[in-house]
N, C-alpha and C positions, 0 to 999 in steps of 0.2 A: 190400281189405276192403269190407266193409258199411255202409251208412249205417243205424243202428238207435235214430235217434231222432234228432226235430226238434225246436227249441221255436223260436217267434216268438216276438216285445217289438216293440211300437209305438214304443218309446223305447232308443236305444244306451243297453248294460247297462258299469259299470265292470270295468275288468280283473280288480279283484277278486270281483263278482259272476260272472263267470264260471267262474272259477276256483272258485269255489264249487259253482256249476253240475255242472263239470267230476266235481269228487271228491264231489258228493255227488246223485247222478244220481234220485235216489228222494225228494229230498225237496225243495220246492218252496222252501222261504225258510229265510234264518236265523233269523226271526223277532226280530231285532235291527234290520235296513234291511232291510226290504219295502218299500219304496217303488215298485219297481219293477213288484212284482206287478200294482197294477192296468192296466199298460201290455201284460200277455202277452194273446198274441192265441190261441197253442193251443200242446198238447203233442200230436204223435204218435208212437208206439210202433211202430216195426214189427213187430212181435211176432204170434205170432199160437198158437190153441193148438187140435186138431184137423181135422177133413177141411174143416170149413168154410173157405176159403181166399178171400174178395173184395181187391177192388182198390183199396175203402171202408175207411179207416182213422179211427176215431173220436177224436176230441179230447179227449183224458185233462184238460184245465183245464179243464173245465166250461163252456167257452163256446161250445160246441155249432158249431167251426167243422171239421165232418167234412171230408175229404180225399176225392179219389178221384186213384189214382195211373194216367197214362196212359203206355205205352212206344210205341215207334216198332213198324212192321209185322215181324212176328217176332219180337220179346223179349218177354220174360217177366219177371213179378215174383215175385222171390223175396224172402219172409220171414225173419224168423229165429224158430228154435224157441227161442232163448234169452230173457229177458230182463234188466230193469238192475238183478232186486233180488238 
């Protein structure tokens, strides 16, 4: 399989915030224990949508900590044309 999405936390998340994470991939908090929010450090996506295709993957938390994906001599990165909504 594909890896089609990262999220960092400065701080170990509870098993049950994961799991939350888990089955609810589009939305960022339960809005009951967010606590945790201020500790995430980025979300990226790999996703991608047309010819434009870079190796720059933007940080969907708004903390502006863009990615750029490097492979060894001869691989390639592949995207998915799907996403998590």
């Amino acid at each position: 399989g594909y890896i089609d999405e990262v999220r960092l936390w400065k701080a170990p998340l509870t098993d049950s915030v994961i799991k939350y994470h888990y089955d609810n991939p589009s939305i960022l908090s339960d809005k009951i224990n967010n606590d945790y929010i201020e500790s995430l450090i980025g979300i990226w996506r790999f996703n991608f949508e047309g010819e434009n295709l870079t190796s720059t993957i933007l940080d969907e938390s708004n903390n502006n900590n863009d990615c750029t994906i490097y492979t060894i001599d001869n691989a390639k990165v592949q995207l998915s044309t799907k996403s998590a909504d």
